[in-house]
C-alpha positions in Angstrom: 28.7 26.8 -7.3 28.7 26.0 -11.2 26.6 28.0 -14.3 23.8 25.8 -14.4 21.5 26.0 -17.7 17.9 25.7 -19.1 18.4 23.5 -22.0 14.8 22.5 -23.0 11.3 23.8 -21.8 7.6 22.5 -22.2 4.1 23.4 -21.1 0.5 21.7 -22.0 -2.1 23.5 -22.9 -4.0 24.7 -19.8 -7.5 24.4 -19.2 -10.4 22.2 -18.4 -9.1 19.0 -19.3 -11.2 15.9 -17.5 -11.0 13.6 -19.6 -6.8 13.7 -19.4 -5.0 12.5 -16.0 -2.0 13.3 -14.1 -0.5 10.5 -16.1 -1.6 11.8 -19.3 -0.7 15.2 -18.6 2.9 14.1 -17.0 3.5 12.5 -20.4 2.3 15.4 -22.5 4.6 17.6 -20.6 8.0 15.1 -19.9 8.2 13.7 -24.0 7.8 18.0 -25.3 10.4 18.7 -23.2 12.4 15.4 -24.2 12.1 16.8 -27.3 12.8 20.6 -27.0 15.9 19.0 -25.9 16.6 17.3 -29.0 16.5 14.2 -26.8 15.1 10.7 -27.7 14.7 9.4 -24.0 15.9 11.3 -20.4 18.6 8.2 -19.7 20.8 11.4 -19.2 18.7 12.7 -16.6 20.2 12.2 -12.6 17.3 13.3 -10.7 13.6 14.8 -11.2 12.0 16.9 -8.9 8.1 16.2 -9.4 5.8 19.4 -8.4 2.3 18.6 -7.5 -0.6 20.0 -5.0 -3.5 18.4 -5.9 -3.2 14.2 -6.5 -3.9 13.8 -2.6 -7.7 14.8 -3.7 -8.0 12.2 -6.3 -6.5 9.5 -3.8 -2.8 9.5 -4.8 -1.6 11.3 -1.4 2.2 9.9 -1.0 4.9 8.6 -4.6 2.9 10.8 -6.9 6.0 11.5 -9.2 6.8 7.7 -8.9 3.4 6.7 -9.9 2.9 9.4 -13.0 6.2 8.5 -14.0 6.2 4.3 -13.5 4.9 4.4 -17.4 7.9 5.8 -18.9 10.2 3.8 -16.4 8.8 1.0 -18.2 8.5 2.3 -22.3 12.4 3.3 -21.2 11.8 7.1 -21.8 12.5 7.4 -18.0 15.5 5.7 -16.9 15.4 3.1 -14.1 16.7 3.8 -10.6 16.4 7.2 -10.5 15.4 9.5 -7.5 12.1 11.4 -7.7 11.4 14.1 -5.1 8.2 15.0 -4.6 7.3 18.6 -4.1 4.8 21.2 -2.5 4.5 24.4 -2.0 1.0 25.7 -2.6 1.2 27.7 -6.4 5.1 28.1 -5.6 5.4 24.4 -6.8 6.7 24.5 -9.7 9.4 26.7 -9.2 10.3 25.0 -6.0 10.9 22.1 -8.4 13.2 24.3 -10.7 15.0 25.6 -7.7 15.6 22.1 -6.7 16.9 20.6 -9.8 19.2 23.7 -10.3 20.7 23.2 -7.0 21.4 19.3 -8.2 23.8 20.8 -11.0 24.9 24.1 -9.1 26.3 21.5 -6.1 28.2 19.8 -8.9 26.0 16.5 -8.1 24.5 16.3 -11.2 25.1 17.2 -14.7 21.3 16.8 -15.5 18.3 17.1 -13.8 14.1 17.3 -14.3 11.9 19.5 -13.1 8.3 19.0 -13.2 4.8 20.5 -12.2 1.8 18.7 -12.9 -1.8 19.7 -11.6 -5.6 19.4 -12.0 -7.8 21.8 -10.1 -11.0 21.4 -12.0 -12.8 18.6 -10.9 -15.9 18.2 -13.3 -19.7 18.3 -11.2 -17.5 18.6 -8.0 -16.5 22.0 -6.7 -15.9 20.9 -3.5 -13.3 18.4 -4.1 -11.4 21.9 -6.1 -11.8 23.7 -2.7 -10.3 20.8 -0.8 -7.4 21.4 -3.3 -7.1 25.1 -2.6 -7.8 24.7 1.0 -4.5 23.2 1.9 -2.8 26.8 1.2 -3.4 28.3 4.9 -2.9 27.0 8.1 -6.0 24.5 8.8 -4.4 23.5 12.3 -4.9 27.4 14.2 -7.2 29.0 12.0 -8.0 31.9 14.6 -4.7 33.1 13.7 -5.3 33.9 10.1 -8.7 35.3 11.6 -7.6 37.5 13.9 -5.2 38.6 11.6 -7.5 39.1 8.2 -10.1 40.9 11.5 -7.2 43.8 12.4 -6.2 43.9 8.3 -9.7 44.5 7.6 -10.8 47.1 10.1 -7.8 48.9 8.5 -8.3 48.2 4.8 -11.7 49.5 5.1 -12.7 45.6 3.4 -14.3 43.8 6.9 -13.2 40.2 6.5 -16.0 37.6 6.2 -14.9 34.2 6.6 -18.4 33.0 6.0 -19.9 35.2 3.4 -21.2 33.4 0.6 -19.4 33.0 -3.3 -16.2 33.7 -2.7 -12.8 32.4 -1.4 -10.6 33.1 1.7 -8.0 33.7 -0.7 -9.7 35.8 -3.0 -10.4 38.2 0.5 -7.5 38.5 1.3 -6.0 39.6 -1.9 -8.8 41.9 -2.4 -8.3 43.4 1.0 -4.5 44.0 0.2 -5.9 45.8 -2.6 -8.5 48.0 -0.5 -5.9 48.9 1.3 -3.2 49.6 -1.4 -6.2 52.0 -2.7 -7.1 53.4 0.6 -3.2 54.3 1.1 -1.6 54.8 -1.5 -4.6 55.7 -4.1 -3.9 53.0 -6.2 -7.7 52.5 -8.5 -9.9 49.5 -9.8 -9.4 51.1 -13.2 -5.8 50.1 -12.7 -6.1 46.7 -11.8 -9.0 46.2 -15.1 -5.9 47.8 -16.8 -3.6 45.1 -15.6 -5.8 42.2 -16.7 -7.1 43.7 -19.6 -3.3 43.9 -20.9 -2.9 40.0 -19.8 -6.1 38.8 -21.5 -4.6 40.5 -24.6 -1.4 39.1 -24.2 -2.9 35.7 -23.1 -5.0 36.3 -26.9 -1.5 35.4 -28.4 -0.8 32.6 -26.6 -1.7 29.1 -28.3 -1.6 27.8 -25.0 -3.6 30.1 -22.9 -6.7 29.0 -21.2 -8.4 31.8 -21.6 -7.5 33.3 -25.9 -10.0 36.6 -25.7 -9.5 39.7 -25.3 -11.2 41.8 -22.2 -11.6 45.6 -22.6 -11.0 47.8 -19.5 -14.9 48.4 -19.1 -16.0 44.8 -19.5 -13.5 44.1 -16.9 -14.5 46.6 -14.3 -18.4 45.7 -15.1 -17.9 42.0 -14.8 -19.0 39.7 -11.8 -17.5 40.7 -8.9 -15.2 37.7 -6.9 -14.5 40.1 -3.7 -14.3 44.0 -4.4 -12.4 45.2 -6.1 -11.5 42.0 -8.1 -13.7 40.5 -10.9 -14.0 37.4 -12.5 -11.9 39.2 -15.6 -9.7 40.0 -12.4 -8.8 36.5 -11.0 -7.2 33.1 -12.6 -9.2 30.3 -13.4 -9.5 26.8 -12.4 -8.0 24.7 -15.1 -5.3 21.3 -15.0 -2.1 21.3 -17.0 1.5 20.5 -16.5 5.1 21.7 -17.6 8.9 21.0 -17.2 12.3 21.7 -17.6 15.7 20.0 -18.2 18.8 21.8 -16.6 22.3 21.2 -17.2 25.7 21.7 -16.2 28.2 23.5 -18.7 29.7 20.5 -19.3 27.3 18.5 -20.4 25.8 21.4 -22.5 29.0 21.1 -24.3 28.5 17.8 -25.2 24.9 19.0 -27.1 24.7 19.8 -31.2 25.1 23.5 -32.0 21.5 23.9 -32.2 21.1 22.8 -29.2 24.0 24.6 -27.4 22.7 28.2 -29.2 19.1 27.5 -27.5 20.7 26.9 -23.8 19.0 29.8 -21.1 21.6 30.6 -18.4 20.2 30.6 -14.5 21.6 33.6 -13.2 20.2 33.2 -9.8 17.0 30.8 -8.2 16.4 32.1 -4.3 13.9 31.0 -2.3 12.3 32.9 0.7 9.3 32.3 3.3 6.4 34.3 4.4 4.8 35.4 7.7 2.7 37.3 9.2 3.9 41.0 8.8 2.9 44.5 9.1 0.4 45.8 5.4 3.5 48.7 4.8 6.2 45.9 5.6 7.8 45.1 2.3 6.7 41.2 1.5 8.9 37.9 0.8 9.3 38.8 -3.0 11.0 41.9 -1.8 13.4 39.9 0.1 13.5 37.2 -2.9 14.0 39.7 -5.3 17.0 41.6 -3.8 19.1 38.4 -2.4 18.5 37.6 -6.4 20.0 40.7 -7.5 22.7 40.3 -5.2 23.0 36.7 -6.4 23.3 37.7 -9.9 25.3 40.9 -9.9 21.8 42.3 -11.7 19.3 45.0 -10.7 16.0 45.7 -11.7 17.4 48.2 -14.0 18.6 45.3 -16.1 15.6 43.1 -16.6 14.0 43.4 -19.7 10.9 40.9 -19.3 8.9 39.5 -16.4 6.5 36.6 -15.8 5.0 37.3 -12.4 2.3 35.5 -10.2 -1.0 37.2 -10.9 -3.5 35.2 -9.2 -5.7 38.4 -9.4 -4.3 41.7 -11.5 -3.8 43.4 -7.8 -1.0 40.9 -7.3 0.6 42.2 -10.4 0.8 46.4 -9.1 2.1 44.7 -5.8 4.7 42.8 -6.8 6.2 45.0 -9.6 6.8 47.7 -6.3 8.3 44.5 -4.4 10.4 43.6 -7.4 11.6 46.9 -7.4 10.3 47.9 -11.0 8.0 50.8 -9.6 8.0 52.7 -5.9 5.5 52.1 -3.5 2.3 53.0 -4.4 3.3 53.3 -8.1 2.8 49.9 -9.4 -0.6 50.8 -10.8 0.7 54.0 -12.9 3.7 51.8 -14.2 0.5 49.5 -15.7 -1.7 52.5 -16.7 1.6 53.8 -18.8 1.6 51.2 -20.9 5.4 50.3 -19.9 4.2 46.7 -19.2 2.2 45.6 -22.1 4.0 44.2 -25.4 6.0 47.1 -27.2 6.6 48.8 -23.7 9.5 49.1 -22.0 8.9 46.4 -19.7 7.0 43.9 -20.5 4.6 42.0 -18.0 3.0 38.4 -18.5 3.3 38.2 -22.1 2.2 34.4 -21.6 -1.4 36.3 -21.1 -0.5 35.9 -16.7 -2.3 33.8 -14.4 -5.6 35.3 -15.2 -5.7 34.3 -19.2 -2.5 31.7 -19.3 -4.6 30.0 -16.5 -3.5 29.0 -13.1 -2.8 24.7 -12.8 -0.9 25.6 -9.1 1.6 22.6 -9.5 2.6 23.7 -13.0 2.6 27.4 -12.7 5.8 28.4 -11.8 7.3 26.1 -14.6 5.1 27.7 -17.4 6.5 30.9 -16.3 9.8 29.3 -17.3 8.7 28.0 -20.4 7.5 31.1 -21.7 10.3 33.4 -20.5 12.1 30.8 -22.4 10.6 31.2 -25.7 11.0 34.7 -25.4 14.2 34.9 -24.5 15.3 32.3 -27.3 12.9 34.6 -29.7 10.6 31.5 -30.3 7.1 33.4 -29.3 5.4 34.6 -32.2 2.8 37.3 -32.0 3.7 38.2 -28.3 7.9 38.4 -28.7 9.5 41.6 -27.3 12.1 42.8 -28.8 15.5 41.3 -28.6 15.5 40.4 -24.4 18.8 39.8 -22.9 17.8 39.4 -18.6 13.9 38.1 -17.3 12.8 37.4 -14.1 10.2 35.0 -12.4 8.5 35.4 -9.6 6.1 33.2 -8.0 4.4 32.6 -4.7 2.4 29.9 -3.1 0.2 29.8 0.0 -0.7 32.3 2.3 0.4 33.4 5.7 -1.3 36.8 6.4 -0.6 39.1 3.7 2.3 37.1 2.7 2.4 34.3 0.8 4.0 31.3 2.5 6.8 30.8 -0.3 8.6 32.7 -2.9 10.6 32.4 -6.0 12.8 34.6 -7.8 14.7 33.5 -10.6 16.9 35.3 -13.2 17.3 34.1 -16.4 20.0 34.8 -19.2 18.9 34.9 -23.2 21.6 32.6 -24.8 24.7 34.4 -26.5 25.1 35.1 -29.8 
């Protein structure tokens, strides 16, 4: 396998966008990274790999790359001829995309190739049409599985499972009955899950790109609406559409860049994929898995990371996954937050895009914006919110649901360019 590299990154702005579509926001995304690249047209790109969950809802349900990119096919921005794959994978999209397109240059096929998430979740005066969207993230052929399941997990967590209670989300549940039970084992607190977001919506404060630029103080998260207990609104990502990308690059062709160029180029360390199922609550999950074939991958540990980007789709997820990552022991994820070792300045730092809960949460795009931002970062490019001088980061992202797993899994490691 060859060193494969990040040379460009880009990310919309995320948020309520209805009056741009999937074309609009597969432009906005494609051209930035075109030019992050230093690029006047992607005739050097092989292959794209186009990340989307949505389109099926607004009638688009088979091509969707093709179609969002048949535009810049014909303004020759795009070049002709070239294979699109279209991807899915609930909010692992994105980095199923990446994953894809490194593979592409890794093989040796390709000495360039795309990699692109584009989503819209909020679908103006029509909820319903949003929750078809989300919907499509657990298995809608044998639901009695999942209920049986969520039942048991329940009974255990202390959190009875409600399928048909009113105002919330099967997949708002089941996180917060992982948490219940994370609390009910381990001790883990709501005050340390407000922690966790109220750190993100400061980071996410910083970001020019966030959907959500305000800061939340522990209390106001802890007293705001509640979504499921113990998760609040402050708690839990937002519906909101953007998009974002990523050109990567074998050595080779890196070498044939400008200087500028070649100093900005992020080196993939290691992109593994895993898959979920249904498994016991003290079972370690798929980003456990993901994380240590990664390491192995890499020649890394968690010791060696100095920033992380990880999927927060409520501030429980990020306490669970920093133990599965191996950045804290079981049951110690919510200390690690309370510390301070995650926010900006700390040892460690944690979503300084602002996370899933103040960056926003477009499902097709997400694992890409991590990406982008662990980019900037690691190139020194992010302004208010840049740590200090970070050599190794790691994304981790997961889409879907099977039980208490999710039903996909990304880890990637990424390297800062050398001085």
């Amino acid at each position: 396998m060859r060193d494969v590299y990040v040379l460009a990154t880009s990310c919309t702005a995320f948020g309520k966008r209805p009056d741009d579509s999937f074309k609009d926001l597969t432009r906005e995304a494609y051209l930035d990274v075109l030019t992050d690249a230093g690029w006047e047209n992607g005739d050097a790109i092989e292959q794209a790999w186009f990340g989307n969950c949505g389109m099926g809802t607004f009638g688009q349900r088979n091509i969707r790359g093709q179609v969002c990119f048949t535009p810049l096919v014909k303004e020759k921005l795009f070049p002709e001829r070239v294979p699109m794959i279209n991807v899915e994978g609930g909010c692992a999209t994105a980095s199923m995309a990446f994953h894809g397109a490194w593979k592409d240059v890794a093989s040796g096929d390709m000495e360039a190739s795309l990699a692109i998430g584009v989503e819209k979740t909020f679908v103006q005066n029509a909820p319903a049409r949003t929750l078809e969207i989300f919907e499509g993230g657990i298995d809608q052929m044998n639901p009695e599985e999942w209920h049986s399941y969520y039942k048991e997990r329940g009974i255990e967590a202390g959190k009875p499972f409600d399928p048909n209670a009113a105002g919330g989300t099967v997949f708002m549940d089941t996180y917060a009955m992982q948490a219940a039970w994370h609390m009910k084992t381990y001790g883990t607190t709501q005050h340390q899950i407000a922690v966790a977001a109220s750190k993100n919506h400061w980071h996410g404060s910083m970001n020019p790109k966030a959907q959500y630029r305000f800061e939340v103080p522990v209390a106001e998260a802890l007293a705001d609406r509640e979504v499921s207990w113990p998760i609040t609104r402050s708690m839990a990502a937002p519906i909101g559409d953007g998009a974002a990308a990523a050109i990567l690059v074998s050595e080779e062709l890196l070498a044939q860049q400008p200087p500028e160029i070649r100093a900005r180029a992020i080196k993939v360390r290691a992109s593994v994929l895993t898959g979920g199922k249904y498994r016991a609550p003290k079972e370690p999950g798929l980003s456990h898995v993901a994380a240590q074939k990664a390491y192995a991958k890499s020649g890394l540990s968690a010791s060696d990371v100095d920033l992380v980007e990880l999927h927060d789709a409520t501030s429980f997820c990020e306490i669970f996954q920093l133990e599965m990552l191996g950045f804290a022991e079981a049951g110690k994820g919510g200390a690690l937050i309370e510390s301070g070792a995650t926010k900006l300045g700390g040892r460690l730092p944690v979503n300084l895009s602002g996370g899933l809960v103040s960056k926003g949460h477009p499902v097709g795009a997400t694992g890409l914006s991590m990406i982008h931002e662990l980019g900037l970062q690691l190139r020194g490019e992010a302004g208010a919110r840049q740590t200090d001088s970070p050599k190794i980061a790691l994304a981790e992202n997961g889409g879907g649901v099977i039980g208490f797993d999710e039903a996909a899994c990304s880890v990637i490691l990424l390297e800062a360019p050398s001085s």
